[in-house]
OpenMM code with the backbone's topology and positions (N, CA, C; nanometers):
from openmm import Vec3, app, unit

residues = "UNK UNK UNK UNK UNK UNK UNK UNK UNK UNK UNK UNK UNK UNK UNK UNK UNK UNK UNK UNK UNK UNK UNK UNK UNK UNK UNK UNK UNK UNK UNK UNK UNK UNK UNK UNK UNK UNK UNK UNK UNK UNK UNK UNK UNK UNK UNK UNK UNK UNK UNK UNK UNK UNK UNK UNK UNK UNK UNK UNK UNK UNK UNK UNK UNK UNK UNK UNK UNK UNK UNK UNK UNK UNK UNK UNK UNK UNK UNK UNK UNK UNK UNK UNK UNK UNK UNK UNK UNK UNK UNK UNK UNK UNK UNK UNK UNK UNK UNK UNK UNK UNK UNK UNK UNK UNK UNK UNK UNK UNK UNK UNK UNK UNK UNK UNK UNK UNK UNK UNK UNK UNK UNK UNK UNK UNK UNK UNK UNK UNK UNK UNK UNK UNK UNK UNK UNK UNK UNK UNK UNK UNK UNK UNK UNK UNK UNK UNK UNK UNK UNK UNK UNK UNK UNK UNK UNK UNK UNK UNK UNK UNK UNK UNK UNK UNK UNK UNK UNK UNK UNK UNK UNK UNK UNK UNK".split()
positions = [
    Vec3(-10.3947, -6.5356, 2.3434),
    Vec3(-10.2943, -6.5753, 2.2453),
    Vec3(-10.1727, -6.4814, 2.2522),
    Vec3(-10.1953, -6.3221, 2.2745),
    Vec3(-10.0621, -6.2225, 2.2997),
    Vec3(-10.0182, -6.2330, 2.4046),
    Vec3(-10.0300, -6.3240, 2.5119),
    Vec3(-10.0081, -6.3241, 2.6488),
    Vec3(-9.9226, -6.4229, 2.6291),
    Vec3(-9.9738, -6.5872, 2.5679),
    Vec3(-9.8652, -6.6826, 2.5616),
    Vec3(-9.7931, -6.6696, 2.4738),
    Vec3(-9.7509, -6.5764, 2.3269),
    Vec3(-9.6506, -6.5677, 2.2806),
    Vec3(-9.5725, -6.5099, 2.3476),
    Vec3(-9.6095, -6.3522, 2.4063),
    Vec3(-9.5200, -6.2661, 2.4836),
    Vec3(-9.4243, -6.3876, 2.6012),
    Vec3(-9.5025, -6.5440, 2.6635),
    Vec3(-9.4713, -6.5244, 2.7709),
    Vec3(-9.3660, -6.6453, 2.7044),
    Vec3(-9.3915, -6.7332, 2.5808),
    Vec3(-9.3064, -6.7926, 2.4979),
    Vec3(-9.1625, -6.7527, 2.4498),
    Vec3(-9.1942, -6.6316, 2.3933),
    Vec3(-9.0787, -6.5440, 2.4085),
    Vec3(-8.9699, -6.5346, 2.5257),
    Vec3(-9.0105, -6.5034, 2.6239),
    Vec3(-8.9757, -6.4399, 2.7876),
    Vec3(-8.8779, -6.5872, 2.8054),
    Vec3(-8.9535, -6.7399, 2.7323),
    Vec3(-8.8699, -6.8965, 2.7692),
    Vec3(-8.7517, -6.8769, 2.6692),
    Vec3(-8.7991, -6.8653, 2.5342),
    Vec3(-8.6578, -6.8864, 2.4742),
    Vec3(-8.5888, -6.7521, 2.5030),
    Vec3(-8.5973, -6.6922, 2.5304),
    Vec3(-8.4598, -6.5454, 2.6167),
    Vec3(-8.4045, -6.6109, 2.7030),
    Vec3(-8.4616, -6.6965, 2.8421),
    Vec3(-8.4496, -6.7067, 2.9509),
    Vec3(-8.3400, -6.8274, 2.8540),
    Vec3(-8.3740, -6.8987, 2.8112),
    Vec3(-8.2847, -7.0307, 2.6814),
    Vec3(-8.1857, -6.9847, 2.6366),
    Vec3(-8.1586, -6.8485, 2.5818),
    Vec3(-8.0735, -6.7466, 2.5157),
    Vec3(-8.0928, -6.7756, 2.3966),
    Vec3(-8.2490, -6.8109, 2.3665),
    Vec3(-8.2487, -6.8441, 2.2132),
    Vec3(-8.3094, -6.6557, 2.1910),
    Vec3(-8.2562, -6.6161, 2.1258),
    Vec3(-8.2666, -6.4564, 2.1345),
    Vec3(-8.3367, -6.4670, 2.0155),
    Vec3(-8.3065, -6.5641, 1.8858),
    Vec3(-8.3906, -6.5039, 1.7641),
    Vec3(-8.5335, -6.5579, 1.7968),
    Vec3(-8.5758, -6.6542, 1.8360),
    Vec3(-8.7223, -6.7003, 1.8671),
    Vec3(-8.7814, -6.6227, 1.9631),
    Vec3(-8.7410, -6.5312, 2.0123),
    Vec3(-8.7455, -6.5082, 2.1437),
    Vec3(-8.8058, -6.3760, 2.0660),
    Vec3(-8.7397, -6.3689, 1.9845),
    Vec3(-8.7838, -6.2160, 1.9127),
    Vec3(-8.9023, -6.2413, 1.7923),
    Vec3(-8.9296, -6.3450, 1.7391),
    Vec3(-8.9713, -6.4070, 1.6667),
    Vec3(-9.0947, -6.3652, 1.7319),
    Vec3(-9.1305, -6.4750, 1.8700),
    Vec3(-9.2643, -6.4135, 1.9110),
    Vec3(-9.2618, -6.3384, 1.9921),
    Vec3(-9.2180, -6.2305, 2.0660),
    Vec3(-9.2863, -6.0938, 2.1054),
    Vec3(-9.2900, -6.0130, 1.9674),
    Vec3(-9.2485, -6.0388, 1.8489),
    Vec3(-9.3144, -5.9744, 1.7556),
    Vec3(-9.4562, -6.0150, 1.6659),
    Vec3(-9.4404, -6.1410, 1.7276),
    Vec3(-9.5819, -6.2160, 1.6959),
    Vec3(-9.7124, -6.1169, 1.7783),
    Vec3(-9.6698, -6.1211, 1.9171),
    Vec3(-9.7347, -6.0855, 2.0171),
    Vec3(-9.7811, -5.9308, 1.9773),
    Vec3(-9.6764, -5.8454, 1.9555),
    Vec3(-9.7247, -5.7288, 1.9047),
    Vec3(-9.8171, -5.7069, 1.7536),
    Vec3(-9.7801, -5.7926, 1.7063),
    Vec3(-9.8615, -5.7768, 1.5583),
    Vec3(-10.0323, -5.7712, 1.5889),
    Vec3(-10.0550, -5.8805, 1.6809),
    Vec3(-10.1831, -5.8989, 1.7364),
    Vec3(-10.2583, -5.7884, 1.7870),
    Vec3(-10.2126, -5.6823, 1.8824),
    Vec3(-10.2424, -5.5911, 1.9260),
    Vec3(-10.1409, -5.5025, 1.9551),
    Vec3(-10.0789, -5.3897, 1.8896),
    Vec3(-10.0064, -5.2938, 1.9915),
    Vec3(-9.9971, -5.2216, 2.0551),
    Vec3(-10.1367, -5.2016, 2.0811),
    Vec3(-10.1667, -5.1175, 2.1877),
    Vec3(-10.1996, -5.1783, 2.3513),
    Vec3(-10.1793, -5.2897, 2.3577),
    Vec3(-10.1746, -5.3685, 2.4429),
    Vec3(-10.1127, -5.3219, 2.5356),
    Vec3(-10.0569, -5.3537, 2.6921),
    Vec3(-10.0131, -5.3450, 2.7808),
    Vec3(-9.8759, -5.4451, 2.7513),
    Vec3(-9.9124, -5.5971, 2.6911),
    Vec3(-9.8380, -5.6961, 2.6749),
    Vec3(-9.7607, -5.6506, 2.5348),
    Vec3(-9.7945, -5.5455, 2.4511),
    Vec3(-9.7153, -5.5345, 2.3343),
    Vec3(-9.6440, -5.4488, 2.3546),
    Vec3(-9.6523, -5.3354, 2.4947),
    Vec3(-9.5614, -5.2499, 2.4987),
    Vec3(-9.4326, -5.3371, 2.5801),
    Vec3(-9.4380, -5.4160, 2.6295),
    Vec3(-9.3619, -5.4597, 2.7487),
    Vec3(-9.3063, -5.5751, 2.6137),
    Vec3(-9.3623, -5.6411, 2.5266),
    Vec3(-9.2919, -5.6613, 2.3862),
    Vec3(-9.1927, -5.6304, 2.3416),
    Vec3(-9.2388, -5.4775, 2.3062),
    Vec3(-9.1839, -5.3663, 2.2608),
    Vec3(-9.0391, -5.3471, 2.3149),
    Vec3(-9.0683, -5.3345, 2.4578),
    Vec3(-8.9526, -5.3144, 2.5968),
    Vec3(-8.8264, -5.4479, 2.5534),
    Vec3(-8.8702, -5.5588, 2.5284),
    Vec3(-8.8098, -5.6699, 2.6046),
    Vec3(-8.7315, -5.6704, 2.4356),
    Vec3(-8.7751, -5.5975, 2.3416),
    Vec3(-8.6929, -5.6096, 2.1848),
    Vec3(-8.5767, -5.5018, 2.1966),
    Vec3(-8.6385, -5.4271, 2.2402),
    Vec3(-8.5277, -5.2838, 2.2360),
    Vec3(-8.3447, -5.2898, 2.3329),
    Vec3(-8.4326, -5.3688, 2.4975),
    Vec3(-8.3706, -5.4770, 2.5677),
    Vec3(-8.2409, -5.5209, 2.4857),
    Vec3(-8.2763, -5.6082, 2.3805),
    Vec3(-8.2867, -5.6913, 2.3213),
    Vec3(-8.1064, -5.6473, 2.2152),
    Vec3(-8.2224, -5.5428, 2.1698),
    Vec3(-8.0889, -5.4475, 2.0702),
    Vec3(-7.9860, -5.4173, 2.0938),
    Vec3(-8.0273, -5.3558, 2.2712),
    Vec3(-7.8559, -5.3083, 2.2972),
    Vec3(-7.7814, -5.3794, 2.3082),
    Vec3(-7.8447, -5.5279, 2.4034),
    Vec3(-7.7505, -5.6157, 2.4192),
    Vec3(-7.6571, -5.6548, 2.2971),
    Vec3(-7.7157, -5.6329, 2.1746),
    Vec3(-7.6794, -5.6926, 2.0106),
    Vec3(-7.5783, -5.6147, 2.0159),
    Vec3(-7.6040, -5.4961, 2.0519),
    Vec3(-7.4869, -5.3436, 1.9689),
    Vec3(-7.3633, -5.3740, 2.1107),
    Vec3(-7.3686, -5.4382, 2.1792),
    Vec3(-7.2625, -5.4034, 2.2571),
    Vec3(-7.1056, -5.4416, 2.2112),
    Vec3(-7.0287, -5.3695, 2.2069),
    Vec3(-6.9108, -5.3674, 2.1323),
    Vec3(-6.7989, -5.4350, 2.2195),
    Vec3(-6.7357, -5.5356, 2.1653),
    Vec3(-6.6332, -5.6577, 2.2589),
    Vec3(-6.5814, -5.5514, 2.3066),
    Vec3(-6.5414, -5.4051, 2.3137),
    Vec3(-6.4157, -5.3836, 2.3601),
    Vec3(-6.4689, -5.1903, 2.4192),
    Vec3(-6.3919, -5.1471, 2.5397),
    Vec3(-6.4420, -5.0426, 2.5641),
    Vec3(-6.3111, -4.9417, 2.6370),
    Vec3(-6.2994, -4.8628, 2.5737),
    Vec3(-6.1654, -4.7120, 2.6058),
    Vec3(-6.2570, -4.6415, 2.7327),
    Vec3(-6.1780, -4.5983, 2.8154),
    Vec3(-6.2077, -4.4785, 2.8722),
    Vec3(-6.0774, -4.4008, 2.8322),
    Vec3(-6.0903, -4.2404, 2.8828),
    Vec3(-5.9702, -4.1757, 2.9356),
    Vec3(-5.9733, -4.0542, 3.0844),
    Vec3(-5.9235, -4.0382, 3.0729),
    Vec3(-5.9248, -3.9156, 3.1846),
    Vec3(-5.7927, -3.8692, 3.1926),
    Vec3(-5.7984, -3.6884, 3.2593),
    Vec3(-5.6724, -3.6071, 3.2756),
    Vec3(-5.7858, -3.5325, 3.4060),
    Vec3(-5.6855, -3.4658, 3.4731),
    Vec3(-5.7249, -3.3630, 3.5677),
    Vec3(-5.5838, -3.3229, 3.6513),
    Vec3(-5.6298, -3.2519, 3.7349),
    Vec3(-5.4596, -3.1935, 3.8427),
    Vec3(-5.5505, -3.2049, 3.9766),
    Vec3(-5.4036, -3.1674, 4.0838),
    Vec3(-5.4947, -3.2073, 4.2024),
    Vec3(-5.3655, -3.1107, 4.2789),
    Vec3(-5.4027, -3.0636, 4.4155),
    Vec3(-5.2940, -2.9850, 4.4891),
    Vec3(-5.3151, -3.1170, 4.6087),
    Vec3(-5.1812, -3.1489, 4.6162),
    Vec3(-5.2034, -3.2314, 4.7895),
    Vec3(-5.0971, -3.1531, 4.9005),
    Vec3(-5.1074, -3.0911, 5.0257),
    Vec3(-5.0912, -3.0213, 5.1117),
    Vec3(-4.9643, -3.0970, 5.1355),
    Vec3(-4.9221, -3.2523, 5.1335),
    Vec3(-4.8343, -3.3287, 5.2207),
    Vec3(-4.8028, -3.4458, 5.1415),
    Vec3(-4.7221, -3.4381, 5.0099),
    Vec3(-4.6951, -3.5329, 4.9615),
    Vec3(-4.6201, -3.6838, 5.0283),
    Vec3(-4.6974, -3.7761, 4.9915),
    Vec3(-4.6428, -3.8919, 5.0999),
    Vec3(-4.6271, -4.0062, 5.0080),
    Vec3(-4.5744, -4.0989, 5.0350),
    Vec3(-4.5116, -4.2374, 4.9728),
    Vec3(-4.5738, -4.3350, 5.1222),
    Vec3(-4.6725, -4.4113, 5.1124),
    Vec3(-4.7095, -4.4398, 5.2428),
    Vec3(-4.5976, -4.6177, 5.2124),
    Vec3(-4.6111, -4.6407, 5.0572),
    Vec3(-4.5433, -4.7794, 5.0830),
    Vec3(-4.4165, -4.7746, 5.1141),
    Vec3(-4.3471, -4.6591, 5.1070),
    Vec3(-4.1981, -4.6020, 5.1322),
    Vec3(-4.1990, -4.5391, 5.2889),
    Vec3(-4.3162, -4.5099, 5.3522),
    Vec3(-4.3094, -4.4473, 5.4626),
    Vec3(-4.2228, -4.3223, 5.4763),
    Vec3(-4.2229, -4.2000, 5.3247),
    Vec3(-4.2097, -4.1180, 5.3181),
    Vec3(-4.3363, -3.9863, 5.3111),
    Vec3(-4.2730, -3.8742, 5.4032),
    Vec3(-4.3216, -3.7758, 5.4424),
    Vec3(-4.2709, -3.6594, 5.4235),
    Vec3(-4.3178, -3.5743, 5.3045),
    Vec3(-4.2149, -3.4180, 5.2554),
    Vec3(-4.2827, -3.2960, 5.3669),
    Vec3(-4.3812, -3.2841, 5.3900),
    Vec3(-4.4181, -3.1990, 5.4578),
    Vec3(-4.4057, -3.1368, 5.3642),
    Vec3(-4.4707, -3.1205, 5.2476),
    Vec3(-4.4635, -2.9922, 5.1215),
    Vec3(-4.5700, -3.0108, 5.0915),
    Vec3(-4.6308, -2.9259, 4.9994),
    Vec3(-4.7137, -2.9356, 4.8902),
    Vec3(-4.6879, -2.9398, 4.8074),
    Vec3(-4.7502, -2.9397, 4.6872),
    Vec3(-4.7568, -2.9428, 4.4765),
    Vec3(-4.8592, -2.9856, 4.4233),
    Vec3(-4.8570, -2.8938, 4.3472),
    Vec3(-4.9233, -2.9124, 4.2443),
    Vec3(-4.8941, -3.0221, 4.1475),
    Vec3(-4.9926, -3.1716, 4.1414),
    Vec3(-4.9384, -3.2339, 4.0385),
    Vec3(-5.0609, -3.2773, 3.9030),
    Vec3(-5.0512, -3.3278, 3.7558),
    Vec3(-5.1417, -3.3427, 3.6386),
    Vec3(-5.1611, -3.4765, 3.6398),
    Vec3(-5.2273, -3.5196, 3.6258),
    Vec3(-5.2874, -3.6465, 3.6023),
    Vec3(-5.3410, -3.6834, 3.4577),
    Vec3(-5.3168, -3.7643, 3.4583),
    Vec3(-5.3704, -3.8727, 3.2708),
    Vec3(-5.3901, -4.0313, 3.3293),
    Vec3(-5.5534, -4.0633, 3.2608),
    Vec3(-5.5672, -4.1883, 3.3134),
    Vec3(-5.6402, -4.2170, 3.1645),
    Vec3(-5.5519, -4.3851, 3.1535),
    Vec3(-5.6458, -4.4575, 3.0142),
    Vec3(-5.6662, -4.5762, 3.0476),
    Vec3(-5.7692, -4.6162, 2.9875),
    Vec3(-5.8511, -4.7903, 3.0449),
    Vec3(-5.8904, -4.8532, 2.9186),
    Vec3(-5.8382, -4.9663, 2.9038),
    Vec3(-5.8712, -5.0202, 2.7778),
    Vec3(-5.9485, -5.1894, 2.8061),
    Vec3(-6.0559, -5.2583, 2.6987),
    Vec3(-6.0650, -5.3725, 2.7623),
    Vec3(-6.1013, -5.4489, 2.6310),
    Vec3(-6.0977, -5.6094, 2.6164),
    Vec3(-6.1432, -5.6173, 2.4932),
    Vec3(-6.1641, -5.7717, 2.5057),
    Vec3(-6.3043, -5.8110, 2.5234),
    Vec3(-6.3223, -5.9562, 2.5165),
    Vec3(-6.2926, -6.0340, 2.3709),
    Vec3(-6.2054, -6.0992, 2.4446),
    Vec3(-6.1441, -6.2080, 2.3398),
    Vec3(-6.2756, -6.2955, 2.2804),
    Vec3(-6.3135, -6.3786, 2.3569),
    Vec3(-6.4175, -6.4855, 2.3597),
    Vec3(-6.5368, -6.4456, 2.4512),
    Vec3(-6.6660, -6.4486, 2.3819),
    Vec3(-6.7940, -6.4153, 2.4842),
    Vec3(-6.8780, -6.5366, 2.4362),
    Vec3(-6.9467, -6.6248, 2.5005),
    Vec3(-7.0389, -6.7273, 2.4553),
    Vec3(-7.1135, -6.7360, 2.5836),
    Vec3(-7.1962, -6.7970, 2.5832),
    Vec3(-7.3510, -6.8156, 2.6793),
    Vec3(-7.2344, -6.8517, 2.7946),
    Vec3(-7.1929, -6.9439, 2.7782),
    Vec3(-7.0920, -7.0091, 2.9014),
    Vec3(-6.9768, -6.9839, 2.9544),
    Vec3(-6.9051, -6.9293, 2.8695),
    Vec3(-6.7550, -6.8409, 2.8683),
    Vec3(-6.7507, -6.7296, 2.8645),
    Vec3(-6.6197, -6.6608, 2.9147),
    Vec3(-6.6003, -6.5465, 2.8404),
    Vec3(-6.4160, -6.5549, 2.9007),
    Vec3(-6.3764, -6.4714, 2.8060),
    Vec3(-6.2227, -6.3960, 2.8608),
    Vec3(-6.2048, -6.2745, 2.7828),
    Vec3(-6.1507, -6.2159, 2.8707),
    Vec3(-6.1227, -6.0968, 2.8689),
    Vec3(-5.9680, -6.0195, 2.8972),
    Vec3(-5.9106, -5.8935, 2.7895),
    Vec3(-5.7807, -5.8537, 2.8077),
    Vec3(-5.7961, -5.7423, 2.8234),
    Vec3(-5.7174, -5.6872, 2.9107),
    Vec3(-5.7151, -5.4807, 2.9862),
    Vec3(-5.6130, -5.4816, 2.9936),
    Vec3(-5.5915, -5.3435, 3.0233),
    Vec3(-5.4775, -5.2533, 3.0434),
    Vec3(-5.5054, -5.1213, 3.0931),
    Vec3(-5.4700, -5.0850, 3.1846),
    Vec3(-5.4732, -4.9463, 3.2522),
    Vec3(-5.3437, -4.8896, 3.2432),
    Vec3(-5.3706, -4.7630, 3.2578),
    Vec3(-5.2431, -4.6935, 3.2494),
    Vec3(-5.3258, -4.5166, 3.3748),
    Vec3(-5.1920, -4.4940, 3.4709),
    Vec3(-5.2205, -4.4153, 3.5431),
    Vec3(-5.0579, -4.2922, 3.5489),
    Vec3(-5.0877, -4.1672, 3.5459),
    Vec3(-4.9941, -4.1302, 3.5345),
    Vec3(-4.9795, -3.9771, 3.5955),
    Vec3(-4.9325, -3.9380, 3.7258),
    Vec3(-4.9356, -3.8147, 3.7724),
    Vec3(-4.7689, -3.7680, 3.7868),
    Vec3(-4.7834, -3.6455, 3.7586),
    Vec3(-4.6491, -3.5124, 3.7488),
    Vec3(-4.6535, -3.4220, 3.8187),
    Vec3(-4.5695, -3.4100, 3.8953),
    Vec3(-4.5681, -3.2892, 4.0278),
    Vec3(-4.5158, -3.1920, 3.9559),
    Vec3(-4.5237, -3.0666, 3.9833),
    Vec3(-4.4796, -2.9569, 3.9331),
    Vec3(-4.3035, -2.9203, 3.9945),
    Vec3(-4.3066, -2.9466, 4.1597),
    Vec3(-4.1454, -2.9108, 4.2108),
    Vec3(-4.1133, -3.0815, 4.2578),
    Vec3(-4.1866, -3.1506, 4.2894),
    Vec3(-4.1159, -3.2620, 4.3740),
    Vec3(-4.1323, -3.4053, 4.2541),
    Vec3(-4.0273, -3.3533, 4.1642),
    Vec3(-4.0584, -3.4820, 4.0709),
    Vec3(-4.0316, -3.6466, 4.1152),
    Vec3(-3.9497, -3.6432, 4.2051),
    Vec3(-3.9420, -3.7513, 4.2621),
    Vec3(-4.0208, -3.8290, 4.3055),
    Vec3(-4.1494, -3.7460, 4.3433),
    Vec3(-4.2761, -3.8525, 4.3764),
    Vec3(-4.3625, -3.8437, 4.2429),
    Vec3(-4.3581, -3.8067, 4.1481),
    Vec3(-4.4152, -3.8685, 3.9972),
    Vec3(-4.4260, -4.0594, 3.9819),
    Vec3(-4.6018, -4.0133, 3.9881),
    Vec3(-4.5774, -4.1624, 3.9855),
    Vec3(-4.6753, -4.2304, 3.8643),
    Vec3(-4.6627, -4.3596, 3.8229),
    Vec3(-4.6939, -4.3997, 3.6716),
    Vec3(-4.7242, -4.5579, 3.6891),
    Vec3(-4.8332, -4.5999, 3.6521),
    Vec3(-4.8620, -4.7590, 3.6790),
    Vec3(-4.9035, -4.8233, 3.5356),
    Vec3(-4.8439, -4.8820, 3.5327),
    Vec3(-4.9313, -4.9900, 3.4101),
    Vec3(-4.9979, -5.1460, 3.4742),
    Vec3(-5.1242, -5.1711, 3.4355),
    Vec3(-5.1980, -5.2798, 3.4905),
    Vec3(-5.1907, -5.3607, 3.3610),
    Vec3(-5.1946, -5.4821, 3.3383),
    Vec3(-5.2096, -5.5516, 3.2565),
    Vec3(-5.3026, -5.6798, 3.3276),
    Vec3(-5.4245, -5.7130, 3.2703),
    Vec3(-5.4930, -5.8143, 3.3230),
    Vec3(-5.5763, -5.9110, 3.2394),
    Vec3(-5.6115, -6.0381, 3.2876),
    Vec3(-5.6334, -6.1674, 3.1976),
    Vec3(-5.7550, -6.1819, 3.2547),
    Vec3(-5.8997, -6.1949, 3.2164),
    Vec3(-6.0021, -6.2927, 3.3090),
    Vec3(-6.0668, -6.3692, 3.2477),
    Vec3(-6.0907, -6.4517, 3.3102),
    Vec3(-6.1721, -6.5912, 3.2427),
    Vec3(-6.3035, -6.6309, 3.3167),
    Vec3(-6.4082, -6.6616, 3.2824),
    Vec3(-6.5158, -6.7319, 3.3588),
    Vec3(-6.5748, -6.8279, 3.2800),
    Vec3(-6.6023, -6.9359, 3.3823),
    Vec3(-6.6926, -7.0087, 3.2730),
    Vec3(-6.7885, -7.1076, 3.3766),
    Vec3(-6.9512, -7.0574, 3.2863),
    Vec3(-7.0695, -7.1099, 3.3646),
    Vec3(-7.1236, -7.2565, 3.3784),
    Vec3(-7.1226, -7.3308, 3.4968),
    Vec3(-7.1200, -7.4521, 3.5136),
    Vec3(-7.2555, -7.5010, 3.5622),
    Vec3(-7.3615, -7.4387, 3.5235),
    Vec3(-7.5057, -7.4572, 3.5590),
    Vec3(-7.5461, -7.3382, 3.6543),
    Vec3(-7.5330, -7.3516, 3.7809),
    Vec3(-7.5514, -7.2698, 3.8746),
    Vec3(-7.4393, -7.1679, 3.9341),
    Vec3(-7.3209, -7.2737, 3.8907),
    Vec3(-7.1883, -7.1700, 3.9414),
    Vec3(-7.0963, -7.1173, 3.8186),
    Vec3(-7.0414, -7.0387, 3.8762),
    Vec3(-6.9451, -7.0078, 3.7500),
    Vec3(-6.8239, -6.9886, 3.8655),
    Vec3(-6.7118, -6.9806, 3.7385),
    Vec3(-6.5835, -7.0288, 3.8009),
    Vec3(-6.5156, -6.9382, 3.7179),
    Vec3(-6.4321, -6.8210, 3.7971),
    Vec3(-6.3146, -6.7419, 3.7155),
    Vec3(-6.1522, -6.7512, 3.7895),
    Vec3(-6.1371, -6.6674, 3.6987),
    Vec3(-5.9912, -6.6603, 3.7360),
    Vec3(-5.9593, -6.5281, 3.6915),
    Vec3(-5.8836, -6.4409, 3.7503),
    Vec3(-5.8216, -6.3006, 3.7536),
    Vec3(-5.6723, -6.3006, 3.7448),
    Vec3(-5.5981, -6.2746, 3.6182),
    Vec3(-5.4687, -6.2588, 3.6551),
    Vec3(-5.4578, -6.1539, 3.6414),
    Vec3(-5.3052, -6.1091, 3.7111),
    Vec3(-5.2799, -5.9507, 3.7256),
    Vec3(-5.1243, -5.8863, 3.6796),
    Vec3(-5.0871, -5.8258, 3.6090),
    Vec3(-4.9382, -5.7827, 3.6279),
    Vec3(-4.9627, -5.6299, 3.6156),
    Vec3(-4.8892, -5.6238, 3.7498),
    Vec3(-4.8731, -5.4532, 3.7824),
    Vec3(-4.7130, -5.3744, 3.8008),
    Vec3(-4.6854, -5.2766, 3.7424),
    Vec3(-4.5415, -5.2280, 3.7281),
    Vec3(-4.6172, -5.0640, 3.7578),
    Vec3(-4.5215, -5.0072, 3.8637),
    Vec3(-4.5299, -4.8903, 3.9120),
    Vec3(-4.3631, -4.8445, 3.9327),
    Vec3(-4.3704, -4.7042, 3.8560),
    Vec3(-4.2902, -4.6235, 3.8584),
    Vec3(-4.3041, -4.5453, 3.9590),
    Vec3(-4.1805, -4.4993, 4.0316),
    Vec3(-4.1710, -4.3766, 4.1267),
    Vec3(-4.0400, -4.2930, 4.0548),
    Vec3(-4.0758, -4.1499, 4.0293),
    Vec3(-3.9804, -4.0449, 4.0453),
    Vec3(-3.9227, -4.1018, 3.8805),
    Vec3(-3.9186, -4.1869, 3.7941),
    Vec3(-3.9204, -4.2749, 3.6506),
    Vec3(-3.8028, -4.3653, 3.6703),
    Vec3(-3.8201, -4.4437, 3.8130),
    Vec3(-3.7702, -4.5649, 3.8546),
    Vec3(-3.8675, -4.6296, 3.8999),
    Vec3(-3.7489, -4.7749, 3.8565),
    Vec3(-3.8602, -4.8849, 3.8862),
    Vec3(-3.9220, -4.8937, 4.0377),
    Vec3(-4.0576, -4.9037, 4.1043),
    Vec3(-4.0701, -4.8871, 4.1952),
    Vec3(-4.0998, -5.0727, 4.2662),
    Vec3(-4.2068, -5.0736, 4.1923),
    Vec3(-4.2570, -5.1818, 4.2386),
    Vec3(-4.3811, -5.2783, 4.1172),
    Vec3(-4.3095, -5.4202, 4.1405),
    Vec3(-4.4007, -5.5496, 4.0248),
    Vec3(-4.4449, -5.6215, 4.1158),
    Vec3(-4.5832, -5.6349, 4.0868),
    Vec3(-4.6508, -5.7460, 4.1441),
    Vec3(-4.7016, -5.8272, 4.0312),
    Vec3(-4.7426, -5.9816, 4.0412),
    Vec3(-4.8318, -6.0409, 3.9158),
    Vec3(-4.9141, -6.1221, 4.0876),
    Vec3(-5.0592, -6.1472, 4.0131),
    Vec3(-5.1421, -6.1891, 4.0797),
    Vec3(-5.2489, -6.3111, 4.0166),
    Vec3(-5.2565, -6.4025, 4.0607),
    Vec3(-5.3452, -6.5118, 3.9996),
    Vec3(-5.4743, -6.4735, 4.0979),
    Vec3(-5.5977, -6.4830, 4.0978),
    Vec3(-5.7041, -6.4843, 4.2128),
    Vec3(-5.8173, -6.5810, 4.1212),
    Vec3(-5.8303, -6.7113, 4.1767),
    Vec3(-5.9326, -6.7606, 4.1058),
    Vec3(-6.0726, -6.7299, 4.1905),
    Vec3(-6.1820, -6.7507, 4.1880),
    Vec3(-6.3102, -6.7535, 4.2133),
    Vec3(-6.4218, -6.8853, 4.1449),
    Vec3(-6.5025, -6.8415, 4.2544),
    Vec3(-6.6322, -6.9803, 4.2392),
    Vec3(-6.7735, -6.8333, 4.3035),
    Vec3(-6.8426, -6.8571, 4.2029),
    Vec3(-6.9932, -6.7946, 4.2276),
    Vec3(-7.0993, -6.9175, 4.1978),
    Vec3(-7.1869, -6.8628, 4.2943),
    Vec3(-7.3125, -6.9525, 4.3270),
    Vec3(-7.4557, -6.8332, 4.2674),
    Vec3(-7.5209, -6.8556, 4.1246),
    Vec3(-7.6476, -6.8008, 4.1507),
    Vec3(-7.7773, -6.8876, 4.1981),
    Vec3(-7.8527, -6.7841, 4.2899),
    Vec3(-7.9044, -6.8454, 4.3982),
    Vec3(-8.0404, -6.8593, 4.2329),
    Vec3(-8.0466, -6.7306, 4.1668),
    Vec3(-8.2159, -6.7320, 4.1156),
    Vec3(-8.1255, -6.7008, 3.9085),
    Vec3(-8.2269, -6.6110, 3.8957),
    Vec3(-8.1814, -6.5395, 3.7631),
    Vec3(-8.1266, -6.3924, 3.7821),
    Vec3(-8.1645, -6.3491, 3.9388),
    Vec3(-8.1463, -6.2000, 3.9357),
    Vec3(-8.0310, -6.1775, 4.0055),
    Vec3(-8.0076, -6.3215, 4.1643),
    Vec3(-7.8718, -6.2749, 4.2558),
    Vec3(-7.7705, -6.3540, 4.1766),
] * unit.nanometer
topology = app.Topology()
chain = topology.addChain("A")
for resn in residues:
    res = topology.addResidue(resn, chain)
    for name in ("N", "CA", "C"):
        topology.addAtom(name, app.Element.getBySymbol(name[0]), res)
């Protein structure tokens, strides 16, 4: 009887019915918890939680410095033959708009930003701005990636790109 609730459970997850799903592996554990099948219960609730607590939206940041021997501009096909010392600041932001069994979209923004100490001219600064969308069509899912990128050189405009990239995925099982 703790074997076919546990494995009842395991169907409505696989369903994304998450509250039945929890319903009986807590059935399953009540029965015995010292079980083998109530710890792996146990496992598949906790599982279960984080997925609950995960928060639509996620910050990074970062700073550090870096010495480069030969500052270069490779898209400029510039070459100082110098060194410097330059600081770095990096922030990443993301924040799903819409998440459902079948959909999702999603809005970011990066921001990248390094300062030379003598050669300010190669100070360079990017902002990413990006759009994604997917949405699951049984076996495939289908996205789309848009992109707008603005890079500063020296605190001129350097270079804008915007980028559309759609996509098509095939899952073969539940795991690839």
């Amino acid at each position: 009887h703790q074997l076919a609730l546990f494995n009842i459970g395991k169907a409505h997850a696989q369903m994304k019915n998450q509250e039945k799903a929890e319903e009986n592996w807590n059935a399953a554990i009540k029965i015995d918890p010292t079980t083998e099948i109530a710890k792996w219960a146990q496992a598949l609730l906790k599982v279960q939680s984080i997925e609950k607590s995960k928060k639509p939206w996620g910050l990074t940041f970062g700073a550090g410095f870096q010495y480069d021997d030969n500052i270069t501009v490779d898209e400029r096909n510039l070459t100082t033959n110098q060194g410097d010392f330059s600081y770095i600041a990096e922030f990443s932001g993301a924040y799903k708009i819409l998440q459902a069994t079948k959909y999702e979209l999603e809005a970011g923004y990066d921001f990248y930003q390094n300062i030379h100490d003598n050669l300010s001219a190669f100070d360079l600064q990017t902002h990413i701005f990006s759009l994604n969308g997917s949405y699951d069509w049984g076996k495939l899912n289908f996205g789309i990636f848009n992109i707008y990128n603005r890079i500063n050189l020296g605190n001129i405009g350097f270079l804008e790109t915007y980028s559309t990239s759609p996509s098509v995925g095939l899952a073969v099982n539940d795991i690839w």
